[in-house]
N, C-alpha and C positions, 0 to 999 in steps of 0.2 A: 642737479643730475640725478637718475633715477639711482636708489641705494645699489641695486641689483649690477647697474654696472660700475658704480665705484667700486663693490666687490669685487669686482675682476682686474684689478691692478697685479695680481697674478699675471694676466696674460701678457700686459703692456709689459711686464717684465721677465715671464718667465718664455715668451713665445722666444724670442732668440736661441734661449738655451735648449728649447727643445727642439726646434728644426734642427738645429745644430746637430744634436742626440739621434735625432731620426735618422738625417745624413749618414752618420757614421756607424751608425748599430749594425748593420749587415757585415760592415768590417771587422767588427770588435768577435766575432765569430762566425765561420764559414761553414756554421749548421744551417742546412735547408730548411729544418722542421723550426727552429727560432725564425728563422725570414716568413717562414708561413703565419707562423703567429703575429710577426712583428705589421704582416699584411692585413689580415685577418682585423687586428687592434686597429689597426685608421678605418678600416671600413667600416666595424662598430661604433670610433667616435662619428664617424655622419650619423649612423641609423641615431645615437644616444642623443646628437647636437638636435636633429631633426625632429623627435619626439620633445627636446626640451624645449623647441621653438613653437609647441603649441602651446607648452604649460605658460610661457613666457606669457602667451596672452588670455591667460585664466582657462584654456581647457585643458581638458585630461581623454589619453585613448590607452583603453585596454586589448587593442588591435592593430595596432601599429605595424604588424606583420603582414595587414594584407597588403598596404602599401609596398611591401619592401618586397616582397612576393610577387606583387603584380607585376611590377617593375623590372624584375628579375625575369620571367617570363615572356614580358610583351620584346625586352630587350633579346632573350633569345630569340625569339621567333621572328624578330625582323632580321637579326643576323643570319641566320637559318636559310632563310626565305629569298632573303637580296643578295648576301654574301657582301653585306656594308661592312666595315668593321666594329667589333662592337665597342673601341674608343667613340663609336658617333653614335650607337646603339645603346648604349648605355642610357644617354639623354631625350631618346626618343621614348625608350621603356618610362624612361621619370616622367615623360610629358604626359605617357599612359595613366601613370600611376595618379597622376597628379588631377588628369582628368575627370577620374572616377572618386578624386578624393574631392573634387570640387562637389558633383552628383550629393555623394555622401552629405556632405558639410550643408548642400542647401536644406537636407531634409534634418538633421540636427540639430546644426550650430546655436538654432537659439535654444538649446537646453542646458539646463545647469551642467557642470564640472561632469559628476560621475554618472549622469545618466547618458551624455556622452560616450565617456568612455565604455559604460556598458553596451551603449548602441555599437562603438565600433570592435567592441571585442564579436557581440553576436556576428557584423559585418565579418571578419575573419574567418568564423565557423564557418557562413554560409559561401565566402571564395572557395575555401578548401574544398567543401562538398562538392560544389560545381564545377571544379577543377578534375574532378575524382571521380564524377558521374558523366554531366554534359558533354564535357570538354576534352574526353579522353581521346578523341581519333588524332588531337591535336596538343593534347599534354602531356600524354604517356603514361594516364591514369595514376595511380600510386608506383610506378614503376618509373615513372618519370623521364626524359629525354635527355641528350648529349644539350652540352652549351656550349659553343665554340669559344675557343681559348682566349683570351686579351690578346697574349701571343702565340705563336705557333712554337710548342718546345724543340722545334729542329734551329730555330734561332741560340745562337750562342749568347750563353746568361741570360737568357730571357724572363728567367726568374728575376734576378736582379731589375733589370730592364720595369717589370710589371709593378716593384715594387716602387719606386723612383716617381713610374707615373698615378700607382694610387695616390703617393704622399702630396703630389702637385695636384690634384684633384681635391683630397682630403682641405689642403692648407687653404685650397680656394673657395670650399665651400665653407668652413671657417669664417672668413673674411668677407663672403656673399652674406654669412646671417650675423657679425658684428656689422655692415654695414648697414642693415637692416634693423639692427636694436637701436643703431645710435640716430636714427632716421627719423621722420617724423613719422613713419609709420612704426616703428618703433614706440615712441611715445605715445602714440595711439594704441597699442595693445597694452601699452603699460596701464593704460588711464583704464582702459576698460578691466583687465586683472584687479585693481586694485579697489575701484568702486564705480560700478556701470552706470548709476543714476548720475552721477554728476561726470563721467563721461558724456552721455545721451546731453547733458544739460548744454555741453562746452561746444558740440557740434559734431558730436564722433557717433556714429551707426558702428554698434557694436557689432551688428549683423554681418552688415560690409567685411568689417576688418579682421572677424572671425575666418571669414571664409578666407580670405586671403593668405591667412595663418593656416589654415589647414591644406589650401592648395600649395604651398609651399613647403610646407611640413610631409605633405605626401610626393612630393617632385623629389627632395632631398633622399625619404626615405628608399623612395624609387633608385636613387642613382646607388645606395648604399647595396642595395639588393642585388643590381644588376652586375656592379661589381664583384661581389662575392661568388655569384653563380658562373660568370664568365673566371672569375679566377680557379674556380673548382673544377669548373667545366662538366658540370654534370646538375641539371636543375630537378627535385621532388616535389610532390604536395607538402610535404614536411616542412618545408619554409615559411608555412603558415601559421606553424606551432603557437601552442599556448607558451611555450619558454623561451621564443624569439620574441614572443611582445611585452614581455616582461622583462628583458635581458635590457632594454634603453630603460627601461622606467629603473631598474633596480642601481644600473652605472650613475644616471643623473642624480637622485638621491643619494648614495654614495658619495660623490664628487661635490654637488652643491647644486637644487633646483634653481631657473633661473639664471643662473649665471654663466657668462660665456665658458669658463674655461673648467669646469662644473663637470659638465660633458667627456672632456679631454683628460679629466684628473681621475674621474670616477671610472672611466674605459681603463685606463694605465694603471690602474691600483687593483683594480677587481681583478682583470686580465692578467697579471704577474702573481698576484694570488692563485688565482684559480688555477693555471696551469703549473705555477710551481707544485701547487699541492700535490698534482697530478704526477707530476715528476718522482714526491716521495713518497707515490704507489697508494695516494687515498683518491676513493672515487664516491664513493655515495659519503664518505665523511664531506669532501669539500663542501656539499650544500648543508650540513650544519654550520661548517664553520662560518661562511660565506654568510649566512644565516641567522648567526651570531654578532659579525660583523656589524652586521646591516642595522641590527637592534639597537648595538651599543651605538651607530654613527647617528642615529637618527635621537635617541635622548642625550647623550653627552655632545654632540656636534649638529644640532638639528640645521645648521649652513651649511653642513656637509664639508666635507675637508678641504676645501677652498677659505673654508674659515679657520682651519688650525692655528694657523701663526697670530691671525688679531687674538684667537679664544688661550692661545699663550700668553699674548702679550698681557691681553686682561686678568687673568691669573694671575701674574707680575706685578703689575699694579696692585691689585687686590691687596698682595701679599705685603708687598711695599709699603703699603699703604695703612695697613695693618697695624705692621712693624714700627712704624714714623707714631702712629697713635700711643702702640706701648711704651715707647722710650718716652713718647711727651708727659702720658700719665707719670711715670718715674721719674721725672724728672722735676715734676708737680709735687711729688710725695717728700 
């Protein structure tokens, strides 16, 4: 089995306890502004899972937002436009997203890791601009457009309501790209991440399965977007930002690259951080700390905190083991 998912014995054991947590957290305080976060947090583990499901097969995107932007976008304007709702709009804006990330991907994918990601960071630049110039009779230029609600707020709890159905969306898309890792396509992004020639040799077109990875990876990003904006209800050019495409890359790093629950841990650690900080009135300190953070997890933790408890464990041992040495020396003496 691929190492990357034996690391995730996290999930097979921690996924209970956290639906569990998720379930019940709206309860445990009948603060709006925590449900807002507590929403806000699932719809960046897709945008983070989403991004991590291209690393998964050896690329890298420094533009991940236009994805998630597009997506956001096309899903308003169908909802807009039809008066569909956009529980089904959501998925139409991903199929957008996802199609333009297909486009992308054929004119890239066979490029190494970071010239990739440079291509699709430039790709980001140039959405925004044409968002912002072309597109204005229909985007709302920098001033940007209404995005009809998930629910209608004259619905009683509909807050609650909205939050229930991201989490049943979030858990599904979860379990859409764990079904996907342990697949044999799965194994085919593995083989190609890990060494391409002797993929190529075994019968795998890296080409193929690149794209694959990235039209999926842009569908995902797409539904992350569409949700957010329909949960705000109010879509800008700004979603295209340089610190929305960084915001997945900085969670999965955090949490653990690669690995399923990687995503989930590094969203949930970063996210409690950052707004706690926020809470005790620091705002430009957070991004030092955060900052800091990020330094120390990537040389003392380079699996990312999905590895803490083995990176404990082995400490232990180490130490143990140490220990067992000196007392045999002494015991020699």
């Amino acid at each position: 089995m691929d190492l990357y998912l034996k690391r995730d014995a996290l999930v097979r054991y921690g996924t209970p306890a956290l639906i569990g947590i998720a379930v019940i957290a709206p309860f445990l305080s009948g603060n709006l502004y925590l449900l807002n976060i507590l929403t806000l947090m699932l719809i960046f583990i897709i945008f983070s899972s989403a991004w991590n499901l291209l690393a998964y097969s050896g690329q890298g995107s420094l533009g991940h937002a236009a994805f998630f932007g597009i997506g956001a976008y096309a899903s308003t304007l169908i909802a807009a436009k039809s008066g569909i709702s956009p529980y089904v709009t959501i998925f139409l804006g991903a199929a957008v997203a996802a199609f333009i990330g297909i486009l992308i991907g054929l004119t890239c994918v066979r490029l190494k890791e970071w010239f990739l990601a440079m291509v699709t960071f430039g790709f980001a630049i140039i959405v925004q601009t044409i968002t912002v110039s072309l597109l204005t009779p229909i985007s709302g230029g920098w001033d940007g457009i209404a995005s009809p609600r998930l629910l209608s707020p004259d619905i009683a709890g509909y807050q609650l309501i909205e939050y229930y159905s991201i989490l049943v969306i979030t858990i599904a898309c979860i379990l859409f790209i764990y079904a996907i890792m342990k697949s044999r396509i799965g194994l085919a992004f593995c083989a190609i991440r890990e060494n391409e020639i002797e993929a190529r040799a075994a019968g795998i077109d890296p080409v193929r399965f690149r794209l694959v990875s990235f039209a999926i990876s842009a569908y995902l990003a797409g539904i992350a977007g569409a949700l957010e904006i329909h949960h705000i209800g109010y879509v800008t050019p700004e979603i295209f930002g340089v610190d929305l495409s960084f915001w997945p890359v900085t969670y999965v790093i955090f949490g653990g690259l690669g690995t399923l629950a990687g995503p989930i841990v590094g969203t949930i650690a970063l996210t409690i951080i950052w707004d706690g900080l926020k809470m005790l009135g620091l705002t430009f300190g957070r991004y030092i700390i955060i900052g800091v953070l990020l330094i120390l997890v990537i040389v003392f933790l380079p699996k990312g905190l999905v590895d803490l408890p083995n990176e404990i464990q082995r400490r232990w041992n180490a130490r143990r083991e140490k220990r067992m040495k000196a007392d045999t020396a002494t015991l020699k003496e």
